[in-house]
C-alpha positions as CSV (number, residue, x, y, z in Angstrom):
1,X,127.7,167.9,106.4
2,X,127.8,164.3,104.9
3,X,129.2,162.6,108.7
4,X,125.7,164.6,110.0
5,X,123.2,163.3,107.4
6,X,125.0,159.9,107.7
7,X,124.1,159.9,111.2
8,X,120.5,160.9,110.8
9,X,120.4,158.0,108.4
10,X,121.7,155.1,110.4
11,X,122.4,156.3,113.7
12,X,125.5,157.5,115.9
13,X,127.9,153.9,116.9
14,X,126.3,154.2,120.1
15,X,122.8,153.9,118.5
16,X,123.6,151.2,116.4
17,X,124.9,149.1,119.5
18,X,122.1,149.5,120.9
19,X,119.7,148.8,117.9
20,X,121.6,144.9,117.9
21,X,120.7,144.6,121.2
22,X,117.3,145.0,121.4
23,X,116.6,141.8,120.0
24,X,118.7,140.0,122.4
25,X,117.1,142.0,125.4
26,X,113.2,140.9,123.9
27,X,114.6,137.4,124.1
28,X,116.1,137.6,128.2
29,X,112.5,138.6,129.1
30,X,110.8,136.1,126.6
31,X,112.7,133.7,128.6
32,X,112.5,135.1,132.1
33,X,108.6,134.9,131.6
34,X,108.8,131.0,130.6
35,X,111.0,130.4,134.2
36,X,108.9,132.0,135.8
37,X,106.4,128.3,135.4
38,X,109.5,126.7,136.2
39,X,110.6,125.2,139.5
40,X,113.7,126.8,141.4
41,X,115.4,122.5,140.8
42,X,114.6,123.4,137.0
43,X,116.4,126.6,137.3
44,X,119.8,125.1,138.9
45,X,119.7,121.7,136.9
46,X,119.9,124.0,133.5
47,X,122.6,125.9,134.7
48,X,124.5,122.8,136.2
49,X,124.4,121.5,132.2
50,X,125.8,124.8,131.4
51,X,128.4,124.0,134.1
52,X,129.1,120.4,133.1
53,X,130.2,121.6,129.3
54,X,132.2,124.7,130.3
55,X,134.3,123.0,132.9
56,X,135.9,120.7,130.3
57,X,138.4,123.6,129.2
58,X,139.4,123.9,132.5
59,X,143.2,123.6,132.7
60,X,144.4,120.5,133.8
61,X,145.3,120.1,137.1
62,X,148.0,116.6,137.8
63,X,150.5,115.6,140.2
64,X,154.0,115.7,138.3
65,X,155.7,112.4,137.6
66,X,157.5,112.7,139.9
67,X,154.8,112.8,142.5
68,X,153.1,110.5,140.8
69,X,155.6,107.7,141.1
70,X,155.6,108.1,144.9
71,X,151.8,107.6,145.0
72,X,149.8,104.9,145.7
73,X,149.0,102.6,142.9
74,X,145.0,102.9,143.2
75,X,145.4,106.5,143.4
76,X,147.6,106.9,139.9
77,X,144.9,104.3,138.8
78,X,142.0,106.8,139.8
79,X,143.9,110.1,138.3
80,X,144.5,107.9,134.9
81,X,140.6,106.9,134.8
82,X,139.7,110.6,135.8
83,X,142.0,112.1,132.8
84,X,141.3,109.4,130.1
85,X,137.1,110.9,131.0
86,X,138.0,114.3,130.8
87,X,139.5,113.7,127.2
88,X,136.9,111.5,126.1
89,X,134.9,114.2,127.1
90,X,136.4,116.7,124.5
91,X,136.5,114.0,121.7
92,X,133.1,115.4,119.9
93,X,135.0,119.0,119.6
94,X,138.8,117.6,119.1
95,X,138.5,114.2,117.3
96,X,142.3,114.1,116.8
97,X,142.5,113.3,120.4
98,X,144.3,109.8,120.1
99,X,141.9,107.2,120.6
100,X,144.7,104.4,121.8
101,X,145.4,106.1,125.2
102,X,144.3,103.2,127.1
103,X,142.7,103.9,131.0
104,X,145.5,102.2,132.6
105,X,147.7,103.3,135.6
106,X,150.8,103.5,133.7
107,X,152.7,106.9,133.6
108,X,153.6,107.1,130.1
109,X,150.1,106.6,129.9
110,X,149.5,109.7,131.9
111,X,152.0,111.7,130.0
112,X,150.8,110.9,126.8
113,X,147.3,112.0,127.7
114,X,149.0,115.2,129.1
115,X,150.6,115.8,126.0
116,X,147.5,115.3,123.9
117,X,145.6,118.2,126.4
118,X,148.4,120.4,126.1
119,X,148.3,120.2,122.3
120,X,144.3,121.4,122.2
121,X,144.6,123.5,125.3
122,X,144.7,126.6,123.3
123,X,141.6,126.2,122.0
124,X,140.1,126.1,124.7
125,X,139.0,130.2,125.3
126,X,137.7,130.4,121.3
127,X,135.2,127.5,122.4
128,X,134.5,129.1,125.9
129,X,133.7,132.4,124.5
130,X,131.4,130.9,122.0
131,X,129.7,129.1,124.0
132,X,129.2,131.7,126.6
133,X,127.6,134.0,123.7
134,X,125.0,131.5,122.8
135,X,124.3,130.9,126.0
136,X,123.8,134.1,126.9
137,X,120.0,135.6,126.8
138,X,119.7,132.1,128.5
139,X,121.8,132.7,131.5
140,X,120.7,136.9,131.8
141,X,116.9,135.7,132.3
142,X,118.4,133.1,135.1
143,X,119.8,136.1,136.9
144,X,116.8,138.2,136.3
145,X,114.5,135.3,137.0
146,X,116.8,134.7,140.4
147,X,116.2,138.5,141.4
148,X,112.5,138.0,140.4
149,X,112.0,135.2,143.1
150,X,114.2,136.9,145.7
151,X,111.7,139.8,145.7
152,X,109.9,139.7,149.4
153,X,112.8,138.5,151.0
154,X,115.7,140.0,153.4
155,X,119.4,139.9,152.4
156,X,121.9,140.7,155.5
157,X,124.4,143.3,154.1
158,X,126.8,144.4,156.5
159,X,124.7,143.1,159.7
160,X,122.1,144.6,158.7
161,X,118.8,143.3,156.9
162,X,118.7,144.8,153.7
163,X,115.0,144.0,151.6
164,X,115.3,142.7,148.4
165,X,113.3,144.6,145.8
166,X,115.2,144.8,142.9
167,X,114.3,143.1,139.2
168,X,116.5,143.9,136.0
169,X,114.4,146.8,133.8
170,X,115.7,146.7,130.0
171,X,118.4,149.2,130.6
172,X,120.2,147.1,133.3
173,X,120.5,143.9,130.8
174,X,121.8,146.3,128.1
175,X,124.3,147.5,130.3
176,X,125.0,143.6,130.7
177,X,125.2,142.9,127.4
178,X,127.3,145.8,126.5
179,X,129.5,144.2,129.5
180,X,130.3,140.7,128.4
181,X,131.0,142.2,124.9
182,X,134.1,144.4,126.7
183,X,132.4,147.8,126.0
184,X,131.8,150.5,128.7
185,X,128.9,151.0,129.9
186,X,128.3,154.3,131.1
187,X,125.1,154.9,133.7
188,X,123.8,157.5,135.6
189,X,123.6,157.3,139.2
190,X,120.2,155.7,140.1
191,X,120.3,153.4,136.7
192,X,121.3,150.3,138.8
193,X,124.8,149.8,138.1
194,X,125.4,147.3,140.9
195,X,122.3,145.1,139.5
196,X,123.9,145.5,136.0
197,X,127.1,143.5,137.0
198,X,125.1,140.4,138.3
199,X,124.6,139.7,134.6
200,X,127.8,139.3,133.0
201,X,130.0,138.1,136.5
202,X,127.1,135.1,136.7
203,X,127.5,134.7,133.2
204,X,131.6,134.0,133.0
205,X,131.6,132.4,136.5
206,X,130.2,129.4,134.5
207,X,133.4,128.5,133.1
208,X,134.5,127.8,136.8
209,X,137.9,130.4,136.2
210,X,136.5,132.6,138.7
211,X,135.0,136.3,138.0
212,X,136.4,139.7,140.0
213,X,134.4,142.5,140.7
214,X,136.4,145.4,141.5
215,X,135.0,148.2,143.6
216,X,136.5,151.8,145.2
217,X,136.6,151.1,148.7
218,X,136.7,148.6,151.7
219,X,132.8,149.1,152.5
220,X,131.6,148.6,148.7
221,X,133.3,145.2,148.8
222,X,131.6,144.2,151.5
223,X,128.2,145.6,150.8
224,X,128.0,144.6,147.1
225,X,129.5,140.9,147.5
226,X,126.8,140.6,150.3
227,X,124.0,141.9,148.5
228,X,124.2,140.7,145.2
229,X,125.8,137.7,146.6
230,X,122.2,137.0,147.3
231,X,121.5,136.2,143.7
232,X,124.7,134.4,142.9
233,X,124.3,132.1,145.9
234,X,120.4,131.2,144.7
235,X,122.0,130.4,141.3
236,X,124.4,128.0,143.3
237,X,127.7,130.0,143.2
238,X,130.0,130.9,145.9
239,X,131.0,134.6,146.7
240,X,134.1,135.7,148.4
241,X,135.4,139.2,149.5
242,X,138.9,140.6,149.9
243,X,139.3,144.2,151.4
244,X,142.9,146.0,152.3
């Protein structure tokens, strides 16, 4: 009797998710209405910043030394200048980042600088996810903006020409939201599942690690990277598809 009038108070746990969504669902559309005065270069340059800051915590990607003492002297002198920026570019979060590494070709040069991103390279997800989160009613009205503008135009989807007609509705960014937050969220047939996923995939694709979409069958793979590849590739992302 008290877990019932408890719930007629405040709500089941389901009710109450949705309840804190509602006010990040009223701000996607107040933004999706503002982008809709903006120009298509407007659209991508924002999300191009978005890239630019996210790609910092990508891991680090070197030649080992020993690879690195067989190379070319003004191509160690390039990877040194290209690893001293991508520290300096991570200086405003991790000021312990020693500032005497000097941009030189020298390979202890190189390690030490390794050794310094190693050291903050754990931090690296806590930032990215926090990031991601404020970014977020930002980046959904991109993707509903992009389906928006694609309206009137033909996707091919498995050689065929497919219309696009479809615009996130309310339910389809809550299904988004619920998503990116790691809950399940359960539709009925009709609701627009498939347009639901545009939202957090664009969303984490950001960080440049790559998103996966997995589907039940050979032909869904196909269809669904084709057709809502159509918004990703507006937004200036790549799609691929693996079947078998």
């Amino acid at each position: 009797m008290i877990k019932w009038t408890l719930q007629k108070i405040v709500g089941s746990k389901n009710q109450r998710e949705l309840k804190r969504m509602r006010p990040v669902v009223a701000k996607i559309n107040e933004l999706e209405q503002q982008y809709q005065k903006e120009s298509v270069e407007q659209l991508l340059e924002r999300i191009d910043g978005w890239q630019k800051y996210l790609h910092r915590f990508l891991p680090l990607q070197l030649p080992n030394k020993r690879e690195l003492e067989l190379m070319d002297e003004a191509i160690v002198s390039e990877i040194a200048s290209g690893l001293m920026n991508r520290l300096d570019s991570l200086r405003e979060e991790f000021p312990q980042l020693p500032s005497e590494i000097s941009n030189t070709s020298s390979l202890d040069d190189i390690s030490t600088a390794k050794a310094a991103f190693a050291e903050i390279e754990d931090d690296f997800p806590v930032l990215r996810d926090k990031y991601l989160n404020e970014i977020l009613p930002e980046a959904y009205a991109c993707v509903k903006n992009a389906s928006r503008r694609l309206c009137g135009s033909e996707v091919d989807v498995c050689d065929d020409k497919m219309p696009w007609e479809m615009v996130h509705f309310d339910v389809q960014l809550i299904g988004g939201i619920a998503l990116h937050r790691g809950m399940i969220s359960e539709m009925q047939t009709g609701e627009g599942k498939t347009l639901v996923a545009t939202l957090p995939v664009f969303l984490n694709a950001l960080t440049g690690l790559g998103v996966h979409v997995v589907t039940v069958n050979d032909y869904l793979a196909r269809r669904d990277s084709e057709w809502m590849g159509a918004v990703f590739k507006f937004l200036g992302l790549t799609v691929g598809c693996i079947q078998n």
